[in-house]
C-alpha positions as CSV (number, residue, x, y, z in Angstrom):
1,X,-59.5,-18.6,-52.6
2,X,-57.6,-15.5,-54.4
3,X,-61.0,-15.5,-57.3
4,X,-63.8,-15.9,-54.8
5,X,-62.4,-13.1,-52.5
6,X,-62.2,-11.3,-55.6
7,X,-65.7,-12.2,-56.9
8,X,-67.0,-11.0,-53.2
9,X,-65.0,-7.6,-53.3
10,X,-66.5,-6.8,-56.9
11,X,-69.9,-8.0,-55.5
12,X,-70.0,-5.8,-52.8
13,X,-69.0,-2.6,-53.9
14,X,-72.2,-3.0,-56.7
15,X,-73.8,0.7,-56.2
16,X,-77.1,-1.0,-55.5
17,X,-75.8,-2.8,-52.5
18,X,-75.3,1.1,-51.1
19,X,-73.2,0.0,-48.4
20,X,-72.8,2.7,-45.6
21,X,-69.0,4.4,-45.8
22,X,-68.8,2.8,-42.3
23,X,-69.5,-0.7,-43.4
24,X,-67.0,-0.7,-46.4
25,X,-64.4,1.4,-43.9
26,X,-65.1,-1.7,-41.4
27,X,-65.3,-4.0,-44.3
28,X,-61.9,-2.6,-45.6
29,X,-59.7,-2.8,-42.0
30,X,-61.4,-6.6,-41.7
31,X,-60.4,-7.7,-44.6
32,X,-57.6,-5.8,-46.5
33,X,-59.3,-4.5,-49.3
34,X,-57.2,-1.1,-49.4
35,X,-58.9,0.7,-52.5
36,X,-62.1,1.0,-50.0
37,X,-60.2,2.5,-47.1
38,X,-59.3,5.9,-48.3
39,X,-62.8,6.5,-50.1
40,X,-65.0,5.2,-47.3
41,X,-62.7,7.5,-45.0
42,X,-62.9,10.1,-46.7
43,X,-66.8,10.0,-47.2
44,X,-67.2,9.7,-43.3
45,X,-64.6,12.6,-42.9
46,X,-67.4,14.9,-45.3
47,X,-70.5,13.8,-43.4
48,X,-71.3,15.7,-40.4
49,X,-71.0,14.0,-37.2
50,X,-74.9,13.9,-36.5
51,X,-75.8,12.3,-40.2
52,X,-73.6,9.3,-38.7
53,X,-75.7,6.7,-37.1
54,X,-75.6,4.9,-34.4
55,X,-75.8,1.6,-35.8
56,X,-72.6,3.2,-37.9
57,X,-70.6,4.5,-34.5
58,X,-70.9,1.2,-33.3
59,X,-69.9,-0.7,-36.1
60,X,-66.6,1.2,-36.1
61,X,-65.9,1.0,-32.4
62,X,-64.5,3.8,-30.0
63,X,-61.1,4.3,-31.6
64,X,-62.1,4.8,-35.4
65,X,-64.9,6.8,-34.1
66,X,-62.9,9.1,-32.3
67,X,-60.2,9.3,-35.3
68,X,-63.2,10.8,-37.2
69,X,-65.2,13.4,-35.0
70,X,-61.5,14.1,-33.7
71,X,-60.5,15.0,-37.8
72,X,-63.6,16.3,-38.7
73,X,-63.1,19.0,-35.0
74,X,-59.3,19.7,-36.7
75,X,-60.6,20.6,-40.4
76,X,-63.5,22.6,-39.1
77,X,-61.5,24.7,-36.2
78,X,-58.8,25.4,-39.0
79,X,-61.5,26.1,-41.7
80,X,-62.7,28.8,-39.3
81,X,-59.5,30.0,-38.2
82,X,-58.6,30.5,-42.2
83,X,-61.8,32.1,-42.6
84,X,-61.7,34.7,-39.6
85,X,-58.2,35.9,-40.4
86,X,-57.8,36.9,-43.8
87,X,-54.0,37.7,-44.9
88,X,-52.7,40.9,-44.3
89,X,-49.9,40.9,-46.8
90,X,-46.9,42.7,-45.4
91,X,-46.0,43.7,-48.9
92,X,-47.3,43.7,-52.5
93,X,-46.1,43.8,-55.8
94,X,-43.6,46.4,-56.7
95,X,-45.5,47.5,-59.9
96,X,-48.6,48.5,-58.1
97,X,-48.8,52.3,-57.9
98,X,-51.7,52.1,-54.8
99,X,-51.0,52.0,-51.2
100,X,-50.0,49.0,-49.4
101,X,-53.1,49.8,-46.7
102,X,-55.3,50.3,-50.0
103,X,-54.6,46.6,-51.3
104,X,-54.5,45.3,-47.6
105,X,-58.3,46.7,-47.2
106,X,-59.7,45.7,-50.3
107,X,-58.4,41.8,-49.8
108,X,-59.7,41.4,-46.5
109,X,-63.2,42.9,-48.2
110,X,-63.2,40.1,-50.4
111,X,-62.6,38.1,-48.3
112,X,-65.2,38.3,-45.5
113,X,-67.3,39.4,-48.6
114,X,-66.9,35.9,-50.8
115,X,-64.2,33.5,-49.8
116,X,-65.0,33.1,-46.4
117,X,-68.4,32.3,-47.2
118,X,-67.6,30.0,-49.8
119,X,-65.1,28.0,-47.7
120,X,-67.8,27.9,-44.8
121,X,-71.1,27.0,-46.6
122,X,-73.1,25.0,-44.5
123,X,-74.3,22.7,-47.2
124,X,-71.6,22.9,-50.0
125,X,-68.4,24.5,-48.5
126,X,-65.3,25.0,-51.0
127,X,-62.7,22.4,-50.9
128,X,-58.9,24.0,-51.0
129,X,-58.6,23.3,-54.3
130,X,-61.7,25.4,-55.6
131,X,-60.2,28.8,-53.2
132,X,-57.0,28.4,-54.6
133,X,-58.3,28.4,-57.9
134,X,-61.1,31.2,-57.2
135,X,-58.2,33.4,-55.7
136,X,-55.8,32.8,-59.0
137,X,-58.4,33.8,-61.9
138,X,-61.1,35.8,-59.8
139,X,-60.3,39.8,-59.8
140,X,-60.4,41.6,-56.8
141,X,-62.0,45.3,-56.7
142,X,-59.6,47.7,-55.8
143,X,-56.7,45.1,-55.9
144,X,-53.8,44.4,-58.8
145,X,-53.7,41.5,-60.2
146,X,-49.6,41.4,-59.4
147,X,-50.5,41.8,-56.0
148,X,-53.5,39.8,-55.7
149,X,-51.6,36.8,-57.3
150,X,-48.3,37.9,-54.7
151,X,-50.9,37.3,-51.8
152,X,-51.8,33.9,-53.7
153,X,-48.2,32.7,-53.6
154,X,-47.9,33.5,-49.8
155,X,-51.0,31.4,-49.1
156,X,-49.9,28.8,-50.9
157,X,-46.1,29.1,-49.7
158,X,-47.6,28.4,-46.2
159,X,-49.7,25.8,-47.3
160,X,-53.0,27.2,-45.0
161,X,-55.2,25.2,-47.8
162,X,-53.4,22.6,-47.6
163,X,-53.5,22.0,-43.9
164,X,-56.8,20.3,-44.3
165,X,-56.1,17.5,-46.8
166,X,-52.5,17.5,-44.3
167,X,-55.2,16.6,-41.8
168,X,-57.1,14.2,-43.4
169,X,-53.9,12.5,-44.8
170,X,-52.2,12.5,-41.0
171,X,-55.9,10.6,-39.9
172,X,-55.7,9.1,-42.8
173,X,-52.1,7.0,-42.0
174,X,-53.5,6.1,-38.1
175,X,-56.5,4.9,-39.5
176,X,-54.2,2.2,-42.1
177,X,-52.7,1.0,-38.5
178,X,-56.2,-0.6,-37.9
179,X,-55.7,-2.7,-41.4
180,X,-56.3,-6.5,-40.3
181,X,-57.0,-5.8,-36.9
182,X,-61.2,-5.5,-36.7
183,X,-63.0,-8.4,-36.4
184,X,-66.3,-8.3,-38.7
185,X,-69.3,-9.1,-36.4
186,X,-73.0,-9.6,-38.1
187,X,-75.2,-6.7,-36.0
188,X,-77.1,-9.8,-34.9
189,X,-74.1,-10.7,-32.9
190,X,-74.1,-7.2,-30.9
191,X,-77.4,-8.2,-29.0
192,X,-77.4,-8.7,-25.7
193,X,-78.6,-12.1,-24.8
């Protein structure tokens, strides 16, 4: 039985099947096939909670559904809260020769002026890794590179980037509970008789 589960697993993640994320998520808790859970998890985390069907909200059920639009509320209030209260360093680099209020002004510039808008695009917001790495090897006008790369280390120190994929990872370890426990039902099966 081992081959022919592994002959239907191979079958059905073909790309031209184009199974929903919801289907292989669902498909994934039925069945055990872990290498689809994170991936189809994920996927659903990305897409906004009105791309989601209906036909997909009840194929996962109540519980998964709320796991989701429940994760997807906790990256986007945190995203916002990141993006609406730039760091304020308390201090900066000892070899910069300008004013702590100097460097403190010119960061929060750049950031309402660029990385808040990059990590809030509508359509293709910034993902942790890609601020992290703009704020390491992108100058700031009027601030040092010592102390711009200071402020780095404090951000990454207290992880605020990292709080999303914390997030998703936390969702991510409720969600593995539901291994083995869904039942796979045919949609023809939901209708009422």
């Amino acid at each position: 039985m081992e081959n022919a589960r592994v002959f239907a697993i191979q079958a059905l993640a073909a790309p031209t099947l184009k199974l929903s994320p919801a289907l292989r998520l669902c498909l994934a808790l039925s069945f055990r096939i872990g290498d689809w859970v994170e991936p189809a998890f994920k996927e659903l985390i990305a897409t906004p909670g009105n791309l989601i069907s209906l036909d997909d909200f009840t194929l996962l059920g109540p519980a998964l559904c709320h796991l989701i639009v429940a994760t997807q509320a906790a990256i986007r209030s945190h995203c916002l809260l990141v993006a609406y209260n730039p760091l304020k360093p308390s201090s900066h680099d000892p070899t910069c020769k300008k004013p702590l209020l100097s460097c403190q002004s010119n960061w929060e510039l750049a950031w309402w002026d660029g990385l808040a808008r990059h990590y809030l695009h509508p359509d293709f917001p910034a993902s942790p890794q890609d601020i992290i790495s703009k704020l390491e090897n992108t100058p700031i006008v009027g601030v040092t590179t010592a102390c711009r790369l200071q402020a780095v280390e404090i951000i990454k120190q207290r992880r605020v980037f990292e709080a999303e994929d914390d997030m998703k990872q936390e969702a991510l370890d409720k969600l593995r509970e539901f291994e083995g426990t869904m039942v796979w039902c045919d949609k023809a099966d939901k209708s009422p008789n």
